[in-house]
N, CA, C and O atoms as a DFTB+ gen file, in Angstrom:
680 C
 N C O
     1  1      18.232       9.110     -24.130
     2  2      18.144       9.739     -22.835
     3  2      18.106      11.252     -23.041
     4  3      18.901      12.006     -23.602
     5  1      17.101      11.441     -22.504
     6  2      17.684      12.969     -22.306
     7  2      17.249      14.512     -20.691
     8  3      16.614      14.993     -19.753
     9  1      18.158      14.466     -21.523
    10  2      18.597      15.776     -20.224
    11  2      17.755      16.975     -20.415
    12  3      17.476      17.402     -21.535
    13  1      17.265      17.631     -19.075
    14  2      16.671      18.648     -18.634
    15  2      17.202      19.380     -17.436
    16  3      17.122      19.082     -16.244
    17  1      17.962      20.775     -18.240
    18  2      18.551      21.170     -16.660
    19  2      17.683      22.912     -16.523
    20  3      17.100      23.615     -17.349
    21  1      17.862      22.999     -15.673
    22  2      17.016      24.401     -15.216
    23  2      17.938      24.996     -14.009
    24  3      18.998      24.441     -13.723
    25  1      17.478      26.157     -13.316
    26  2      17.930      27.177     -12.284
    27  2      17.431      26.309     -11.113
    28  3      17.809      26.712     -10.013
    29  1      16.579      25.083     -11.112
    30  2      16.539      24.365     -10.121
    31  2      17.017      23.110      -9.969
    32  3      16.854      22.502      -8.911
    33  1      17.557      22.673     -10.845
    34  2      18.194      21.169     -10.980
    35  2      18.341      20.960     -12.252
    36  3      18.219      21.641     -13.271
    37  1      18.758      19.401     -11.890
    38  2      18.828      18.803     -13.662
    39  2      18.081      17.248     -13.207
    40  3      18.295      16.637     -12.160
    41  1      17.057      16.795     -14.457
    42  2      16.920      15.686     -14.333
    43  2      16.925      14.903     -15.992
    44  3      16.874      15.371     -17.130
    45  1      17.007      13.615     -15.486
    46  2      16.767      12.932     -16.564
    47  2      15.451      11.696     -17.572
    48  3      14.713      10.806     -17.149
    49  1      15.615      12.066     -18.529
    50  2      14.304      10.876     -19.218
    51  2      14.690      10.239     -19.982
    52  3      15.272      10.604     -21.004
    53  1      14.356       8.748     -19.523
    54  2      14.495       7.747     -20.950
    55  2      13.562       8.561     -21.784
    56  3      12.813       9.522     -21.609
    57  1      13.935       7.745     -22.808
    58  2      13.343       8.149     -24.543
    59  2      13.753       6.368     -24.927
    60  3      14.748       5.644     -24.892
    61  1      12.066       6.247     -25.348
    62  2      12.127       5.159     -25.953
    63  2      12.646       4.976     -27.380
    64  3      12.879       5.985     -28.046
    65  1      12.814       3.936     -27.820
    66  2      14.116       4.078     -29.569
    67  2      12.731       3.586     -30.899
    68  3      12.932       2.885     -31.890
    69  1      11.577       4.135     -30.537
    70  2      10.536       4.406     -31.594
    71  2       9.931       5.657     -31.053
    72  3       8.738       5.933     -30.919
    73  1      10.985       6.355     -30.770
    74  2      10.131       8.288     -30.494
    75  2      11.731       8.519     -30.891
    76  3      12.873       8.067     -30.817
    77  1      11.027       9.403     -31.289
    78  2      12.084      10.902     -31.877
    79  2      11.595      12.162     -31.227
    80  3      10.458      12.575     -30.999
    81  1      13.388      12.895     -30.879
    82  2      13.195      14.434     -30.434
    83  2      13.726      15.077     -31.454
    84  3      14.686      14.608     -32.064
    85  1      13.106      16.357     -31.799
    86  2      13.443      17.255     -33.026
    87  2      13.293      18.391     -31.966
    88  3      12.311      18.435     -31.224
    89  1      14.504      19.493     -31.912
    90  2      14.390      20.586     -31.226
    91  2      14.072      22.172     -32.331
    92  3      15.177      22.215     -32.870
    93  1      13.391      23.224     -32.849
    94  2      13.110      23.596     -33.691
    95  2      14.335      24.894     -32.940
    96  3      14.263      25.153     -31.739
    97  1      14.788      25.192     -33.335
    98  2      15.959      26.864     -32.613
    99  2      15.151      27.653     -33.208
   100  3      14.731      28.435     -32.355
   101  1      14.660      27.899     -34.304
   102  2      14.106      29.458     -34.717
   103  2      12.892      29.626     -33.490
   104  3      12.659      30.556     -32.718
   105  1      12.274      28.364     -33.674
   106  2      10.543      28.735     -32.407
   107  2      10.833      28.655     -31.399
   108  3      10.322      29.480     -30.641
   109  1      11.900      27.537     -30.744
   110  2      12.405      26.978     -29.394
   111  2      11.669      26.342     -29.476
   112  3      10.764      26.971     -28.928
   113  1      11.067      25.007     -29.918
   114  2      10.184      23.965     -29.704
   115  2      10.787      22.522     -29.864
   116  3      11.681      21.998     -30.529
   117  1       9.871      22.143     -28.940
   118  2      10.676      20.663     -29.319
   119  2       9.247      19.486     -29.697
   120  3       8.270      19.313     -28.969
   121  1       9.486      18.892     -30.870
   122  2       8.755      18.022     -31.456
   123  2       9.110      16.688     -31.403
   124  3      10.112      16.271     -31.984
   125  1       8.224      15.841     -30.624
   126  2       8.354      14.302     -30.719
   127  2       7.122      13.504     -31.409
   128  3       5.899      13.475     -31.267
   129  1       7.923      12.979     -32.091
   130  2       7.489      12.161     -33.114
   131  2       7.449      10.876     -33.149
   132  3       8.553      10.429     -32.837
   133  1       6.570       9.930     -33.421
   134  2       6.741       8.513     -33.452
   135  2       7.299       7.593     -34.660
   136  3       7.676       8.204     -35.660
   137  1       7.375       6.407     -34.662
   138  2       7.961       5.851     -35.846
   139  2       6.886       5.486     -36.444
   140  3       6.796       5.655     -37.660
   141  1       5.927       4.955     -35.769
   142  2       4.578       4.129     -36.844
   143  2       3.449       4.533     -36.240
   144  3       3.518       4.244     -35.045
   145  1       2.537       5.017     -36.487
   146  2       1.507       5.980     -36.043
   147  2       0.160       4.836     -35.784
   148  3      -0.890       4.994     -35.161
   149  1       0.626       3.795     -36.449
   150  2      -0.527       2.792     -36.319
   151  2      -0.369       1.631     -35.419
   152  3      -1.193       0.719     -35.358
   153  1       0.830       1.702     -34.653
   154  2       0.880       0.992     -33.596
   155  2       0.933       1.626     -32.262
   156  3       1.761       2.401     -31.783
   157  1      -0.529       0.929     -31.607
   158  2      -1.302       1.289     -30.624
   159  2      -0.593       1.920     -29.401
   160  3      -0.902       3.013     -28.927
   161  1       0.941       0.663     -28.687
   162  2       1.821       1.627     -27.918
   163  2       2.517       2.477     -28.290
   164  3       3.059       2.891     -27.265
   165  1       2.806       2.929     -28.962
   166  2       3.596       4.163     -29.666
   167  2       2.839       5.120     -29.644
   168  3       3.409       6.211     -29.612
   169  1       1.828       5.129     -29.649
   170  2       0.616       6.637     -29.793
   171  2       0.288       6.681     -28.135
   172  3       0.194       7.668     -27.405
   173  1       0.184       5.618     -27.895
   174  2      -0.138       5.753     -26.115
   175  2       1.374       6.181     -25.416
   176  3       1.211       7.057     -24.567
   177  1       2.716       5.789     -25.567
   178  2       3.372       5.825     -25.117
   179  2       4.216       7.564     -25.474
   180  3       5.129       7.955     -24.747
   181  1       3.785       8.270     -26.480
   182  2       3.951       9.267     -27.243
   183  2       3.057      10.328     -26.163
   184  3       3.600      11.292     -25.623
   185  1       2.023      10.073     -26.017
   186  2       1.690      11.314     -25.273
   187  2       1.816      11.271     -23.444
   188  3       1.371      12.096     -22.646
   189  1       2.433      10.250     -23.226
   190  2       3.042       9.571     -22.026
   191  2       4.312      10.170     -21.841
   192  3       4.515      10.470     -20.665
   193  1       5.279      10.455     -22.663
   194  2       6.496      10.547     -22.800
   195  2       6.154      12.412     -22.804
   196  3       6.522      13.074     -21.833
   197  1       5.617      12.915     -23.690
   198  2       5.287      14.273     -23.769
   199  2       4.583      14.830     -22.442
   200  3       4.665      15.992     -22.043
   201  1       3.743      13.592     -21.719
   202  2       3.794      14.372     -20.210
   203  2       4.612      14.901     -19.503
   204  3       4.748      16.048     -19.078
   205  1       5.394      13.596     -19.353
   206  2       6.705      13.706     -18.667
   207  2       8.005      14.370     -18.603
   208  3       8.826      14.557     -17.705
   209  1       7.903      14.778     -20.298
   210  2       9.105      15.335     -20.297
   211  2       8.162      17.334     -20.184
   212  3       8.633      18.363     -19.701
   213  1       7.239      17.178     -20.636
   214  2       6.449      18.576     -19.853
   215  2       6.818      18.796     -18.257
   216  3       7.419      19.799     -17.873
   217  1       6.461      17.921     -17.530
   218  2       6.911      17.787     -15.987
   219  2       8.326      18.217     -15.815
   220  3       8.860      19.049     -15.082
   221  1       8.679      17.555     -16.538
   222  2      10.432      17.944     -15.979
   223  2      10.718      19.057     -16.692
   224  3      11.848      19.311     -16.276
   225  1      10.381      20.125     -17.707
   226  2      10.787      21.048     -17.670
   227  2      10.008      22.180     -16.934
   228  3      10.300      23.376     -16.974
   229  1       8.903      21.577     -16.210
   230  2       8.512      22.644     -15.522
   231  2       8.813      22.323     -13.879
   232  3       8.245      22.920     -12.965
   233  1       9.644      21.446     -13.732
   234  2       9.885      21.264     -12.353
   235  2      11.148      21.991     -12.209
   236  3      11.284      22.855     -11.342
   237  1      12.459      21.539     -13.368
   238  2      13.781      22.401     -13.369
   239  2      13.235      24.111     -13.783
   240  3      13.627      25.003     -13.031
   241  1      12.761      24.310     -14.418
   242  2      12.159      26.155     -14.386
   243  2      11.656      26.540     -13.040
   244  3      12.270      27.275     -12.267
   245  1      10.247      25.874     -12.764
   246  2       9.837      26.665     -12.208
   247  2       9.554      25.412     -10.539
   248  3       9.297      25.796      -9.398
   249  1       9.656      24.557     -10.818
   250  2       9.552      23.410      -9.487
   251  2       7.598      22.964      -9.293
   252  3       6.641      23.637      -9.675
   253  1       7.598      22.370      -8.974
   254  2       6.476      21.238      -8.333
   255  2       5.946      21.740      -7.352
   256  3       6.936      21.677      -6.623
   257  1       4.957      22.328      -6.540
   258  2       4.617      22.462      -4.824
   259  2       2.986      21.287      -4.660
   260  3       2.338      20.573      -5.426
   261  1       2.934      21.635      -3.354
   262  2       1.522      20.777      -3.143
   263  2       1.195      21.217      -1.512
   264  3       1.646      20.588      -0.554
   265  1       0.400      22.317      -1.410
   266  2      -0.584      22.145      -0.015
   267  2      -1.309      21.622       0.814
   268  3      -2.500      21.935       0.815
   269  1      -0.847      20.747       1.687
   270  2      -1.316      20.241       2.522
   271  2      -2.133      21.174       3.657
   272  3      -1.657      22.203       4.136
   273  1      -3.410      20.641       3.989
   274  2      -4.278      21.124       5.028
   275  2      -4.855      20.316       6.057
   276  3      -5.720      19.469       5.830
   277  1      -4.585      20.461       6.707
   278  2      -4.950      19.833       8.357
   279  2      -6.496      20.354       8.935
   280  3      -6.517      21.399       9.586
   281  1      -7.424      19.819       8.758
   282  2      -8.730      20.400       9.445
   283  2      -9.341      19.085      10.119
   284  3      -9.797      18.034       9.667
   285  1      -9.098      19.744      11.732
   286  2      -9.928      19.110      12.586
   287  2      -9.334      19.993      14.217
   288  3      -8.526      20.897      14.427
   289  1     -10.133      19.248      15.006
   290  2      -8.980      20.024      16.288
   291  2      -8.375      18.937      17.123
   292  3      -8.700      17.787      17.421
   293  1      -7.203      19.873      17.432
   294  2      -5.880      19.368      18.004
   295  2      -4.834      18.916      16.446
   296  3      -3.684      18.491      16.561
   297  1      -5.275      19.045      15.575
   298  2      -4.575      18.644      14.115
   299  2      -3.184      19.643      14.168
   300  3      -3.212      20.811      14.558
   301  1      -2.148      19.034      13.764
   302  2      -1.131      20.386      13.981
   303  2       0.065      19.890      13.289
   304  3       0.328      18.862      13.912
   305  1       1.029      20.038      12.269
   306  2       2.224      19.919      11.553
   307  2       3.612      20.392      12.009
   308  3       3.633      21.619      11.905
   309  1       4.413      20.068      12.327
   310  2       5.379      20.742      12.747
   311  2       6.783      20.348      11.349
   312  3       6.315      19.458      10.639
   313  1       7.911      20.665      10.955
   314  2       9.045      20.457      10.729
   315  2       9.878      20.183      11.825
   316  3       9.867      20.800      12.890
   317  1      10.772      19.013      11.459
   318  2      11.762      18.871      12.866
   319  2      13.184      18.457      12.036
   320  3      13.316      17.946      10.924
   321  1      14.233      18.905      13.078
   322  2      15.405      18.475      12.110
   323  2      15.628      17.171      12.493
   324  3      16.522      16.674      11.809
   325  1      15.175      16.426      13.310
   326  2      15.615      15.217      14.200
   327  2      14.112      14.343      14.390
   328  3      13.127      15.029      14.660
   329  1      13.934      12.839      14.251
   330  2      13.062      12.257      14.718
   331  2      13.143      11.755      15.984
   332  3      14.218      12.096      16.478
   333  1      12.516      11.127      16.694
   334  2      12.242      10.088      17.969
   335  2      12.846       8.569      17.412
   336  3      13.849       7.875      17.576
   337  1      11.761       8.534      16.765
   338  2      11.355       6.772      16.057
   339  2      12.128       6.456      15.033
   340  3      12.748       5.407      14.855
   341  1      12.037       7.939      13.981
   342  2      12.156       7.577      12.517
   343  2      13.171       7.610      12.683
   344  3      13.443       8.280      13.680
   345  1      14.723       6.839      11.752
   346  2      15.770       7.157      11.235
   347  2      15.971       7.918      10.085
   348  3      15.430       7.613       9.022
   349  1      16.938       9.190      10.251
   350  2      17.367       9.611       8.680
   351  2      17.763       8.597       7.893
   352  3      18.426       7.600       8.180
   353  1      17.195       9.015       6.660
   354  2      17.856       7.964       5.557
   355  2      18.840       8.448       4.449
   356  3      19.252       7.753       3.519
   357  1      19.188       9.918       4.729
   358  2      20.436      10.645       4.161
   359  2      20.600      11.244       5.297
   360  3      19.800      11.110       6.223
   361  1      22.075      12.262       5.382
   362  2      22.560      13.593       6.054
   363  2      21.478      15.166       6.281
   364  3      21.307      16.194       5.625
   365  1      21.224      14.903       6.893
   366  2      20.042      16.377       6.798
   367  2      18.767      16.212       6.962
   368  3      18.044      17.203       7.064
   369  1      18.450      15.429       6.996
   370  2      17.138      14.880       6.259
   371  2      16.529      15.396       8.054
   372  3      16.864      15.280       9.233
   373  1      15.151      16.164       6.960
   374  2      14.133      17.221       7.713
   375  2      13.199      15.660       7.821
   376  3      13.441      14.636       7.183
   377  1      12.119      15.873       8.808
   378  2      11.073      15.108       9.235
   379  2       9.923      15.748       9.450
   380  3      10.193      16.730      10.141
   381  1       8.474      15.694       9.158
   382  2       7.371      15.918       9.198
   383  2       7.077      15.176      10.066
   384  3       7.098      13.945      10.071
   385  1       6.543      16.482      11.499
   386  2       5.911      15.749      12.503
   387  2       4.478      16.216      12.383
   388  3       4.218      17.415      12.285
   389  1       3.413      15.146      12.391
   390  2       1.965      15.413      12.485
   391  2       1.016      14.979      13.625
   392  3       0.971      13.821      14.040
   393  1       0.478      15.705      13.964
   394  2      -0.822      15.382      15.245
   395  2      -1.913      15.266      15.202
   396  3      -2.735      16.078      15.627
   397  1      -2.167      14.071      14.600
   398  2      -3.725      14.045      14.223
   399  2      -4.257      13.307      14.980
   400  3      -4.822      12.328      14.491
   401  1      -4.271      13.450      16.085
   402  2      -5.509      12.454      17.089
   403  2      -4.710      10.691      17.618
   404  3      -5.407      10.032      18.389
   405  1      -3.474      10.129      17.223
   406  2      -2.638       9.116      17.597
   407  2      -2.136       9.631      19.092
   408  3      -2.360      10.655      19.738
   409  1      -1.410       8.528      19.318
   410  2      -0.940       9.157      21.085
   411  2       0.376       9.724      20.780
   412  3       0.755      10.820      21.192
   413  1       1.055       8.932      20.041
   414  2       2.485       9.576      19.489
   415  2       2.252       9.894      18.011
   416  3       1.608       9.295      17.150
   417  1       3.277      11.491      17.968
   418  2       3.214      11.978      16.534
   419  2       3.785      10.748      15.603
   420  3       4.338       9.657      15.746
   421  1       3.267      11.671      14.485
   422  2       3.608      10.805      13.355
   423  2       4.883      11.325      12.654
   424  3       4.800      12.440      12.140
   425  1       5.715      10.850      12.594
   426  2       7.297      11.211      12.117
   427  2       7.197      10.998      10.537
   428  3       6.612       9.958      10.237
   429  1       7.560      11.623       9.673
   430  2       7.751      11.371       8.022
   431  2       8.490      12.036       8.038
   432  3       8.608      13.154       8.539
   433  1       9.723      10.797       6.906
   434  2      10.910      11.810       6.400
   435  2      10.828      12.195       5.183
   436  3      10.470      11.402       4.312
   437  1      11.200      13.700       4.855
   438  2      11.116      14.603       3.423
   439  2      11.791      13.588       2.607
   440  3      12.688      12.880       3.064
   441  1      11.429      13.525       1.584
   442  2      12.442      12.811       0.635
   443  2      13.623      13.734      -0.119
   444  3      13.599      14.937      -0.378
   445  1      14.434      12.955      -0.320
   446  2      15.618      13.481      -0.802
   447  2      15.129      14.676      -2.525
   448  3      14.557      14.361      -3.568
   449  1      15.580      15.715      -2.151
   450  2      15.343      17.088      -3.107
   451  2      14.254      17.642      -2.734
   452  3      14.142      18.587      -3.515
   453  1      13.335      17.660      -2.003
   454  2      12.439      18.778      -1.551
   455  2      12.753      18.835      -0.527
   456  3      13.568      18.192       0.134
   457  1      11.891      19.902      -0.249
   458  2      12.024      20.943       0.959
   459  2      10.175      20.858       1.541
   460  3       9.207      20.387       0.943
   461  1      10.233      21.326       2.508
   462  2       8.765      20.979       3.498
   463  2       8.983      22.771       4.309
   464  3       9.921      23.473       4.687
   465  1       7.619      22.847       4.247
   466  2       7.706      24.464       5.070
   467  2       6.317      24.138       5.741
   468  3       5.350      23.556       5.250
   469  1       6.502      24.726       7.127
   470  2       4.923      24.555       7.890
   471  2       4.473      26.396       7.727
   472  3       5.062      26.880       8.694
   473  1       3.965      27.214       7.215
   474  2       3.521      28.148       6.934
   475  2       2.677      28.496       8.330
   476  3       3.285      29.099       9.214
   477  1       1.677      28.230       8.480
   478  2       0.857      28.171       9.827
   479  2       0.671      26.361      10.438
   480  3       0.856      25.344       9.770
   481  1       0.318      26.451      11.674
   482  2       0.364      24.786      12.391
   483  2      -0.599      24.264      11.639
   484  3      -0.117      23.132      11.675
   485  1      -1.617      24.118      10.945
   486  2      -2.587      23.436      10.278
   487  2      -2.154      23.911       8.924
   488  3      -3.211      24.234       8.383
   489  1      -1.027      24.161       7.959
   490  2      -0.879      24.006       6.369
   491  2       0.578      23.355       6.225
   492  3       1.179      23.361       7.300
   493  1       1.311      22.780       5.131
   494  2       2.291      22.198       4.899
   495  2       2.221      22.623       3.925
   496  3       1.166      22.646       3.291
   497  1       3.946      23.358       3.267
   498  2       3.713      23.186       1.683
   499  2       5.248      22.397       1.849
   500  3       6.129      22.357       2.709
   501  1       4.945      21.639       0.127
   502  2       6.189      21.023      -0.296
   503  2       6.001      21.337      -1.576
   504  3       5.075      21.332      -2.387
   505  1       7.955      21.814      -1.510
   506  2       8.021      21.457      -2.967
   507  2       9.205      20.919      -3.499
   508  3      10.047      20.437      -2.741
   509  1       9.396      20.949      -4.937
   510  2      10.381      19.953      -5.154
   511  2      10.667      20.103      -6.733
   512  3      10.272      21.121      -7.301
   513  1      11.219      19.292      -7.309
   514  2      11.378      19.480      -8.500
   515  2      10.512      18.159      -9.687
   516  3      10.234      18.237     -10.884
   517  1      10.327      17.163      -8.784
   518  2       9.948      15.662      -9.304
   519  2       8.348      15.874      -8.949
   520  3       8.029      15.785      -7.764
   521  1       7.382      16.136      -9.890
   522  2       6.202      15.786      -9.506
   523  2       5.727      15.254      -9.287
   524  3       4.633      15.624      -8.860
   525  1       6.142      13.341      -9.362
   526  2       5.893      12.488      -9.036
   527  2       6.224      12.188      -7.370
   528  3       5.389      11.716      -6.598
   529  1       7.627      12.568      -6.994
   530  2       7.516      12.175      -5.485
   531  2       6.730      13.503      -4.523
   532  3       6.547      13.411      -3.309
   533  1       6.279      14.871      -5.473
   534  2       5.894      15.978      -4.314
   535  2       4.500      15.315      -3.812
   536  3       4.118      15.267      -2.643
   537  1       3.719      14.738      -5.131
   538  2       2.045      14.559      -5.100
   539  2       2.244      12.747      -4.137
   540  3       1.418      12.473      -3.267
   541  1       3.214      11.894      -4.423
   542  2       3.610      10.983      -3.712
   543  2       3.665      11.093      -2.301
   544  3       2.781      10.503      -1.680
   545  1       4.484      11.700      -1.692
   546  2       4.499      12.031      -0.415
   547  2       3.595      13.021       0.007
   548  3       3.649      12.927       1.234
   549  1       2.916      13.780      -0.228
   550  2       1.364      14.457      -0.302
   551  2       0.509      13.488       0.184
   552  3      -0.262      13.578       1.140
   553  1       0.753      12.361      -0.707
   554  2      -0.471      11.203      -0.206
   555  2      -0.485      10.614       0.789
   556  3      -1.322      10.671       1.690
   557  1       0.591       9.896       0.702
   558  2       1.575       9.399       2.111
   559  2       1.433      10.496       2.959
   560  3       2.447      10.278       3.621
   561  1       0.947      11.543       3.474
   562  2       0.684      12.255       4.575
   563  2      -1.150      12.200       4.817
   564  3      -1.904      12.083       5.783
   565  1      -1.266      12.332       3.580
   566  2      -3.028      12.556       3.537
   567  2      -3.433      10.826       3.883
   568  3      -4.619      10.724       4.198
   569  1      -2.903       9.885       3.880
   570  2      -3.216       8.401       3.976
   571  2      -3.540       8.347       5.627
   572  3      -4.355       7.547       6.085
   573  1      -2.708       9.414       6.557
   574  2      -2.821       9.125       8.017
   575  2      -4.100       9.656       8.324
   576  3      -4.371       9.571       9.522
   577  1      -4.859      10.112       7.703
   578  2      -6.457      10.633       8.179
   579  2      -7.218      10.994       6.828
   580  3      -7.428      12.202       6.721
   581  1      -7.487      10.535       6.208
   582  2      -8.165      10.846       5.466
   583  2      -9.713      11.562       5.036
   584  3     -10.691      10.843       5.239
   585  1      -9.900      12.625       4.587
   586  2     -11.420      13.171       4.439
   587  2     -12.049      12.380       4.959
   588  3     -11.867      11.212       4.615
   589  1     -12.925      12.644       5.873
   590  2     -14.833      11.914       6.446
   591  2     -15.803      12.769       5.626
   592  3     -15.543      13.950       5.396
   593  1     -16.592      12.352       5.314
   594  2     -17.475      13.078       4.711
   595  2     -18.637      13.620       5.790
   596  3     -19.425      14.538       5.560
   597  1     -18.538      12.675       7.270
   598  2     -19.799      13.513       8.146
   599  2     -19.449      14.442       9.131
   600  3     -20.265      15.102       9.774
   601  1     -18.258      14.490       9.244
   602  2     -17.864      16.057      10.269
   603  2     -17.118      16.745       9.084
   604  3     -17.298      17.961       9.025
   605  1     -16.239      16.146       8.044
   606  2     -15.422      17.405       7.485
   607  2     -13.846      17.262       7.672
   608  3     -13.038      17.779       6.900
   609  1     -13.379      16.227       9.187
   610  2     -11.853      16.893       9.622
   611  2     -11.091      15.584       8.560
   612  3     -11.500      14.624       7.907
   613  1     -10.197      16.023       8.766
   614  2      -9.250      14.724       7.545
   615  2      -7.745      16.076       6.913
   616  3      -7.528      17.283       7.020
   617  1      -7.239      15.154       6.431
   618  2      -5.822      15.932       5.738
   619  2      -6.361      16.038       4.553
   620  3      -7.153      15.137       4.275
   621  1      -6.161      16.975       3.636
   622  2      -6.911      17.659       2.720
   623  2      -5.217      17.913       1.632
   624  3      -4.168      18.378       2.079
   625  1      -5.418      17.522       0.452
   626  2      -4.294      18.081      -0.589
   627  2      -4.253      18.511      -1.483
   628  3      -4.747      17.734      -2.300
   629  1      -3.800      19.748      -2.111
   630  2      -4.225      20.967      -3.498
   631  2      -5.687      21.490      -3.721
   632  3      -6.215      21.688      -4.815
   633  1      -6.206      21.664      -2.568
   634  2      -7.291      22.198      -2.476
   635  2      -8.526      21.111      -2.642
   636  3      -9.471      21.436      -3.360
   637  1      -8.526      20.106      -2.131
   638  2      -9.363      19.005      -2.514
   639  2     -10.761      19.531      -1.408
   640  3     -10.671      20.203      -0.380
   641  1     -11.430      19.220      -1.755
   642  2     -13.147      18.944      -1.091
   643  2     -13.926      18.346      -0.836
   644  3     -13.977      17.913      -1.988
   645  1     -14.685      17.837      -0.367
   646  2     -15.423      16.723      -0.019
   647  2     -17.190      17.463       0.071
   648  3     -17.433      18.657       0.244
   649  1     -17.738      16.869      -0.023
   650  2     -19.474      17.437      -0.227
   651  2     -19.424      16.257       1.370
   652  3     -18.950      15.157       1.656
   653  1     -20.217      17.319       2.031
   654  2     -20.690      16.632       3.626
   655  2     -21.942      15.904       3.302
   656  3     -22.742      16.306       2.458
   657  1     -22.130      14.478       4.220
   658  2     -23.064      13.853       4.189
   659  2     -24.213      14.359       5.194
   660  3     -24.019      15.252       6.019
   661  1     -25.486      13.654       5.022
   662  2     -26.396      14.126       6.331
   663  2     -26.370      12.975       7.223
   664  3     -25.921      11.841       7.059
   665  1     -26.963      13.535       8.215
   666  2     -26.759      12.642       9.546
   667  2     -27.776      11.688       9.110
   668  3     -28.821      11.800       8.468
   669  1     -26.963      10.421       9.818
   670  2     -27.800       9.438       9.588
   671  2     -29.107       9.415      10.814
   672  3     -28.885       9.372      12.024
   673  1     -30.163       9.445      10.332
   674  2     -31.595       9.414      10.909
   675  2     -31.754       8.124      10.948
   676  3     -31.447       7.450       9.965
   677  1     -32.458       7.328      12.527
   678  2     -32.745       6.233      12.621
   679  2     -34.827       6.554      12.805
   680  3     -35.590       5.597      12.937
């Protein structure tokens, strides 16, 4: 197991028991190594493990974000400390309200360790320390409208784009 703590948290990673961590103090590096170089999951699971533990030291340093964009009209994001519908599922727990064209908003609750900021009514940023749940719940927002390719409007995430189609000619 091992530990990763930073100025923003601490998290943790299994370590499988055919990888090795070697920490170098003179360079500050840390080297993982496998046990048998010729077995196929170990080389796959080796640069799997070196993702991850990349992620988590750049989530405790420096944290995770992800921009959300709202383009269409009447599209609009709010933060709320309180839902209608939704129940908190901890103490505190912020909710993402969205207006994308439904009769009633759409309530989403932040997940536990990030934070949600509405910057202007059409952008969302989140961030967090787990890159897996910031780009997770990113999606889970972008899932309620997704890009069209023949007008353009849809929830849009880390700068994503879409190439517009032409009108269909009968």
């Amino acid at each position: 197991m091992i530990e990763v703590e930073g100025p923003l948290g601490k998290m943790t990673l299994p370590l499988p028991q055919y990888l090795n961590l070697e920490y170098d103090q003179e360079k500050r590096r840390i080297l993982l190594r496998i046990a048998d170089r010729k077995v196929r999951k170990h080389r796959e699971m080796w640069g799997t493990t070196r993702a991850y533990l990349s992620n988590h030291i750049l989530g405790v340093s420096e944290g995770h974000t992800a921009i959300v964009r709202l383009i269409g009209i009447g599209y609009r994001v709010s933060i709320e400390k309180s839902a209608e519908k939704a129940k908190p599922e901890y103490p505190g727990q912020e909710f993402v309200s969205l207006k994308v064209g439904y009769p009633n908003p759409v309530e989403l609750g932040v997940p536990l360790g990030m934070k949600a900021s509405a910057p202007q009514p059409t952008r969302l940023l989140l961030e967090g320390i787990e890159k897996e749940v910031v780009n997770q719940f990113a999606a889970s927002i972008r899932s309620w409208r997704k890009p069209e390719p023949y007008k353009g409007k849809g929830i849009f995430v880390n700068g994503e784009t879409i190439k517009l189609k032409a009108k269909k000619i009968k």
